[in-house]
PAZAPA-4460 file (N, C-alpha, C; in steps of 0.05 Angstrom, whole numbers, plus 32768, in hexadecimal, padded with zeros to 4 digits):
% residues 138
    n_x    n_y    n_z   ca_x   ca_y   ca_z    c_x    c_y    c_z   seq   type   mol
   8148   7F25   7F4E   814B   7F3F   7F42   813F   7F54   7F55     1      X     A
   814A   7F63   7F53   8141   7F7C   7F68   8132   7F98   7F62     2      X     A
   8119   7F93   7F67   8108   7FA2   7F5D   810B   7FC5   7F63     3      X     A
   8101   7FD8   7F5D   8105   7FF3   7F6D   80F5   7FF7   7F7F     4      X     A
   80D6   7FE8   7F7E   80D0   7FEA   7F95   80D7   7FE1   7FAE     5      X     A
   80EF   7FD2   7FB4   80F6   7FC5   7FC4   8106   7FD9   7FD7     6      X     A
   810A   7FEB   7FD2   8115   800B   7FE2   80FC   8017   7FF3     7      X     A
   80EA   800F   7FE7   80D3   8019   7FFD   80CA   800C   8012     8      X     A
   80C8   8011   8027   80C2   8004   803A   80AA   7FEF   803C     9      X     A
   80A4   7FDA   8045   8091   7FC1   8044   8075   7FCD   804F    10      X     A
   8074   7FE9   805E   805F   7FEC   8071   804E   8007   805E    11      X     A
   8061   8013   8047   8056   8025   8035   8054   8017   8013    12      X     A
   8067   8004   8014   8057   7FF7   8002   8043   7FE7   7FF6    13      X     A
   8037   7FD5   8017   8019   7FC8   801E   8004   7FD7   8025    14      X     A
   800D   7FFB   8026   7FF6   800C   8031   7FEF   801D   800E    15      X     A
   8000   8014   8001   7FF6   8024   7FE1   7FF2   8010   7FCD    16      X     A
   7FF9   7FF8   7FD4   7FFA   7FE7   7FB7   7FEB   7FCD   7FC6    17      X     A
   7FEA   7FC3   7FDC   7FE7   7FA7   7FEA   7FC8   7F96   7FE1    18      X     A
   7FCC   7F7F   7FE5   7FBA   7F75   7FE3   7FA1   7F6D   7FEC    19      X     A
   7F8C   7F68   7FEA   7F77   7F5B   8007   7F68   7F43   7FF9    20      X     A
   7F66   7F3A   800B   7F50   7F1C   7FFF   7F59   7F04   7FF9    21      X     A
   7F53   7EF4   7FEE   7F5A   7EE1   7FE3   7F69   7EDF   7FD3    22      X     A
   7F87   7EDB   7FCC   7F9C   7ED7   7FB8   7F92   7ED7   7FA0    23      X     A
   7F96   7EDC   7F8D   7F95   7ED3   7F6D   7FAE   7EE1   7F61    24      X     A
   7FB2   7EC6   7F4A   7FC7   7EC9   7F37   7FC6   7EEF   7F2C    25      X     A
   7FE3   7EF7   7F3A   7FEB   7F14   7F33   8006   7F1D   7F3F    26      X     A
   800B   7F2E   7F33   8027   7F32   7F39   8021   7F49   7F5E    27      X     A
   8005   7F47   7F5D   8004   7F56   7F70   7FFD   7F4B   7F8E    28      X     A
   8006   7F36   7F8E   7FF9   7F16   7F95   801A   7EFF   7F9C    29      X     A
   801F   7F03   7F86   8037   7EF2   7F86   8054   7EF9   7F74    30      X     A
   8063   7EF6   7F75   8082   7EFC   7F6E   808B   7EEC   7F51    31      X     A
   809E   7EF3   7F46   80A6   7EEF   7F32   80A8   7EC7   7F30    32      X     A
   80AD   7EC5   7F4B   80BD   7EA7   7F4D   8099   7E9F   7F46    33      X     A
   8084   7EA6   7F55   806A   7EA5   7F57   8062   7E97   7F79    34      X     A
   807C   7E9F   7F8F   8075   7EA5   7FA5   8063   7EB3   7FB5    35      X     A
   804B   7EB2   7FC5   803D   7EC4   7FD0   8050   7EE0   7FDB    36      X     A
   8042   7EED   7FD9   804D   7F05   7FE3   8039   7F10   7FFA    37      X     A
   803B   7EFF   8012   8032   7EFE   8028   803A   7F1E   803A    38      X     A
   804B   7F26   8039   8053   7F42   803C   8049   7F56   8035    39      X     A
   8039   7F4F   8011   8028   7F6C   8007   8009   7F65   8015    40      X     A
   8003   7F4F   8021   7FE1   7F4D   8035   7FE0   7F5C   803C    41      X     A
   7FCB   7F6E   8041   7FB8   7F8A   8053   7FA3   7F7A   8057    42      X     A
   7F9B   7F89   8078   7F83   7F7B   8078   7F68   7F84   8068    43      X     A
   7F5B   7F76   8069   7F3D   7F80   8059   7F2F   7F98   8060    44      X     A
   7F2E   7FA9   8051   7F1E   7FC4   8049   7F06   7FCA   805A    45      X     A
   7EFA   7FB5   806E   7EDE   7FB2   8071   7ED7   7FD6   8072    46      X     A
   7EC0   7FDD   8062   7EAD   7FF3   8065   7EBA   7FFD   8055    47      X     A
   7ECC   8003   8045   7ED5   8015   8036   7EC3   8007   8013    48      X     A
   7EC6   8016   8001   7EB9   8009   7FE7   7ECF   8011   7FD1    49      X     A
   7ECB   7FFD   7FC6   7EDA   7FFE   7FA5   7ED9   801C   7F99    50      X     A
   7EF9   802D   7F97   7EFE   8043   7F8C   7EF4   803F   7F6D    51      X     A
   7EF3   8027   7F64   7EE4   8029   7F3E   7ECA   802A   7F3B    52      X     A
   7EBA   8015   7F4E   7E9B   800B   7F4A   7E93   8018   7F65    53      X     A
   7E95   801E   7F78   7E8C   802A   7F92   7E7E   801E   7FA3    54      X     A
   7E7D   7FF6   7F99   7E70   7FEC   7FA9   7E7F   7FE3   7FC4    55      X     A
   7E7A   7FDA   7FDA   7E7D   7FD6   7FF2   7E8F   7FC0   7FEC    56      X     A
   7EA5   7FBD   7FFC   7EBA   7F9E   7FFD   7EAA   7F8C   800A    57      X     A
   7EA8   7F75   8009   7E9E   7F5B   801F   7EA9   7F4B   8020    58      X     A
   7EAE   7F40   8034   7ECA   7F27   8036   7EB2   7F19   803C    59      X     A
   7EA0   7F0E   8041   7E89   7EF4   803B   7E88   7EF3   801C    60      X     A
   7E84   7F07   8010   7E87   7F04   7FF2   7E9F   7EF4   7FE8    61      X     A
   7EBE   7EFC   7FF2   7ED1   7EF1   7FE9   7ED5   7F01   7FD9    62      X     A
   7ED3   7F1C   7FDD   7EE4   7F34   7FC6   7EFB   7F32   7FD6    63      X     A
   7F11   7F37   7FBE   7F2B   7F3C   7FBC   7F30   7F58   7FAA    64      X     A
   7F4D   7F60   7FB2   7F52   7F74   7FA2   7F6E   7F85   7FB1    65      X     A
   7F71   7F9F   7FAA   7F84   7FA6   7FAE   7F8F   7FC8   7FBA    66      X     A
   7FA0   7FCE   7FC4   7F9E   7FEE   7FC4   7FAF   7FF8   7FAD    67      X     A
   7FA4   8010   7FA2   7FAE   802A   7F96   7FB2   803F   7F9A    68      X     A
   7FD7   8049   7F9D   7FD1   8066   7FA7   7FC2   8075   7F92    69      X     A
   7FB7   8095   7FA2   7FA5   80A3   7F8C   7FA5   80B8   7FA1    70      X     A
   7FB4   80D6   7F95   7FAA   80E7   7FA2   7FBC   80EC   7FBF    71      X     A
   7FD2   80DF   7FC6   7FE7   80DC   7FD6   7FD6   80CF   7FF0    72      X     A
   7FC7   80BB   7FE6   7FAA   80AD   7FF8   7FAB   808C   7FEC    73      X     A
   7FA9   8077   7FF4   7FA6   8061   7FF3   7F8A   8054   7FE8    74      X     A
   7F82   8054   7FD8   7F5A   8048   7FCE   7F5F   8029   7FCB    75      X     A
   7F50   8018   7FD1   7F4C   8000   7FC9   7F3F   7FF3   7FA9    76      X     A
   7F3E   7FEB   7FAA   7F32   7FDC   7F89   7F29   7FC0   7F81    77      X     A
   7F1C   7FB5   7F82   7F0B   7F9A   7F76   7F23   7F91   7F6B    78      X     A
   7F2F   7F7E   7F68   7F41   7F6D   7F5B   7F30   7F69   7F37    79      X     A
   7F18   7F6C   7F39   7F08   7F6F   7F1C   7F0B   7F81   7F10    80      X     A
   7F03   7F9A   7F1D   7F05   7FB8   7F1D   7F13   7FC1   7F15    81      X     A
   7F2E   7FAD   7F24   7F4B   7FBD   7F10   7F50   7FB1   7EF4    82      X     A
   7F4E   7F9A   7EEE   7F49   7F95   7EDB   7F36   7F9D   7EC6    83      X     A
   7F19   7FA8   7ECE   7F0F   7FB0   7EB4   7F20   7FD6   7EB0    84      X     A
   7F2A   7FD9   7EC4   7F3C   7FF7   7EBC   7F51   7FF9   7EB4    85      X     A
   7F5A   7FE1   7EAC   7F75   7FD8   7E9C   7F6B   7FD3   7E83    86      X     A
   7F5C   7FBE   7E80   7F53   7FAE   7E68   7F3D   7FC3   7E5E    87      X     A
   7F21   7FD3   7E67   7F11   7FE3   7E58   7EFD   7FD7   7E5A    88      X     A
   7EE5   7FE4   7E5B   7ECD   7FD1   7E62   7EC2   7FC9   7E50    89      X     A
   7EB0   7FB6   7E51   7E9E   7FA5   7E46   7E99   7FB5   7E22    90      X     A
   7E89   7FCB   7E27   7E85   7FD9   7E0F   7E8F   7FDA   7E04    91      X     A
   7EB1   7FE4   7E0A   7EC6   7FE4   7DEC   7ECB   7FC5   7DDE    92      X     A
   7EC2   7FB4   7DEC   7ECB   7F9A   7DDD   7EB2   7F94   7DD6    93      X     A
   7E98   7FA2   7DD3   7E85   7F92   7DC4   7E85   7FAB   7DAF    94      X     A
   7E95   7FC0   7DA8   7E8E   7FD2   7D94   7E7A   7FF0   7D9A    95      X     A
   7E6D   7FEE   7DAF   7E63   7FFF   7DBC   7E64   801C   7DC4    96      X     A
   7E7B   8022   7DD3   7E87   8032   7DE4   7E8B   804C   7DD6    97      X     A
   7E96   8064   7DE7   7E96   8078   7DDE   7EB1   8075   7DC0    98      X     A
   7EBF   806C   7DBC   7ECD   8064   7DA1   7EBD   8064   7D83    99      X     A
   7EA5   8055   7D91   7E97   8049   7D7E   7E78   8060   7D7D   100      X     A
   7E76   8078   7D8D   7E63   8086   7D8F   7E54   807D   7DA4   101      X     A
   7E59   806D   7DB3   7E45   805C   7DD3   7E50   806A   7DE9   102      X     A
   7E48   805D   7DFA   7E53   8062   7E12   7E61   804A   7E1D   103      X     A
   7E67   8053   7E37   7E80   8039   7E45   7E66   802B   7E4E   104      X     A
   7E49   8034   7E60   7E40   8020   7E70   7E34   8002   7E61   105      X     A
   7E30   7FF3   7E6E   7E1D   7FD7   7E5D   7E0B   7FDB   7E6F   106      X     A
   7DF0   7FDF   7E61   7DD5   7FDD   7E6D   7DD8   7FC3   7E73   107      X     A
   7DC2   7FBF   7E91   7DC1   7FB2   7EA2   7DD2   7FA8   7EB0   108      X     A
   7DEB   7FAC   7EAA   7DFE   7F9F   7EC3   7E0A   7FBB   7ECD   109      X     A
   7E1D   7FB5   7EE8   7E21   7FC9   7EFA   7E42   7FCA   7EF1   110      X     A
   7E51   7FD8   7EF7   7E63   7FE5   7EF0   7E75   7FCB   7EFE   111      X     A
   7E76   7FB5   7F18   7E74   7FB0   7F1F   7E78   7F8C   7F17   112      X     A
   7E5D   7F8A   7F03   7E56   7F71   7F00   7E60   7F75   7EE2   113      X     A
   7E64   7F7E   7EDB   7E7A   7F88   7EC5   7E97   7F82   7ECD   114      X     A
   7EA0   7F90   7ED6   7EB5   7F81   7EDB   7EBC   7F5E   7EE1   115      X     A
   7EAE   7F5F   7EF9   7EB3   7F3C   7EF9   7EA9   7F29   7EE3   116      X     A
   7E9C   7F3B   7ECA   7E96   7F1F   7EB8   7EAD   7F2B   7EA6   117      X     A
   7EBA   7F40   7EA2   7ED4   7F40   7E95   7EF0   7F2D   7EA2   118      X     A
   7EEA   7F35   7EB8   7F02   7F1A   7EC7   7EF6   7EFD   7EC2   119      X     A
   7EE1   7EF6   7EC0   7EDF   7EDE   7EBE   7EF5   7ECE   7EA7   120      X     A
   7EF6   7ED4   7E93   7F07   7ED5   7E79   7EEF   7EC6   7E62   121      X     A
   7ED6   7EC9   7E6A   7EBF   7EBF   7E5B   7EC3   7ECC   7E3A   122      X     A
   7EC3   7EBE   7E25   7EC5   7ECF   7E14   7EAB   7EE8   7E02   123      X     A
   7EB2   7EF7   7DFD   7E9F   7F0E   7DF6   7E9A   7F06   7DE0   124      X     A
   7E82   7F0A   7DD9   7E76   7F0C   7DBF   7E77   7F1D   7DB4   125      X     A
   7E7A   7F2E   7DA5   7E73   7F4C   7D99   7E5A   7F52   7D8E   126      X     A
   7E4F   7F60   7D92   7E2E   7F62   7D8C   7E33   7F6D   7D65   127      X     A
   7E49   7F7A   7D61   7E46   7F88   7D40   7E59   7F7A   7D3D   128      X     A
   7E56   7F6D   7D1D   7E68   7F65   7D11   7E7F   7F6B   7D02   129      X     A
   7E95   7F63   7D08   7EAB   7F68   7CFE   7EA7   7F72   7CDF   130      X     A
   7EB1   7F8C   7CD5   7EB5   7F95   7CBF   7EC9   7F86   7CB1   131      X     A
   7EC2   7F7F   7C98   7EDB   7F74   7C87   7EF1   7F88   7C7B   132      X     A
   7F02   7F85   7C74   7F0E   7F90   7C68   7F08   7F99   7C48   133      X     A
   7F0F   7FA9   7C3E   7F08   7FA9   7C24   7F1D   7FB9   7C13   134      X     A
   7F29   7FAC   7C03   7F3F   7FA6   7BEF   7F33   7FBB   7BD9   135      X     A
   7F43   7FC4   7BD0   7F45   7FD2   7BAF   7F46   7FCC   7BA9   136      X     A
   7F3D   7FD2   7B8C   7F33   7FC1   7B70   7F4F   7FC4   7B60   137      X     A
   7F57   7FB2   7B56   7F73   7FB3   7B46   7F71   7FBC   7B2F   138      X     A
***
């Protein structure tokens, strides 16, 4: 099937969308068939830092992740990172967050270490308990 990005050239589409690091299951990673997509590789970011969390990349660490255009400019992103800015952080799934009158951060962890325990797929607990429903009286 023939995608639309496939009109764009291979050398501006690995400089706005591409990947770095270590592979993981993603469409940004691998193809429909679930072929690598060895073509979207960039090399690693060294010295630049995560456009979400602002921490530093480290390939001793084994961060992975990806580029995003922004700003007619290229930023990189934590492969975590982008996921907690898809999915929503920590707070809104424990009831917390500005929704709920909170804020987005979770004391003691870093914006950071937040994310990677949302990628983990660990399940959340919710600190308040689920409201029941409540039925009218017939």
């Amino acid at each position: 099937m023939k995608d639309p990005y496939d009109d764009i050239p291979i050398g501006v589409r690995r400089m706005a969308w591409g990947w770095f690091g270590e592979a993981w299951p993603s469409g940004a990673c691998f193809d429909d068939d679930g072929n690598l997509r060895a073509d979207m590789r960039k090399s690693f970011p060294a010295g630049e830092s995560c456009f979400y969390c602002t921490e530093p990349f480290s390939e001793e660490a084994g961060d992975s992740g990806q580029a995003m255009p922004f700003e007619g400019r290229a930023v990189h992103v934590h492969k975590e990172c982008m996921f907690r800015e898809v999915a929503g952080p920590l707070a809104h799934y424990e009831g917390r967050c500005r929704c709920h009158g909170g804020s987005t951060e979770t004391p003691g962890m870093t914006r950071r270490q937040e994310a990677e325990f949302l990628a983990t797929g660990d399940e959340i607990k919710p600190r308040r308990p689920k409201r029941e429903a409540v039925r009218p009286a017939c």
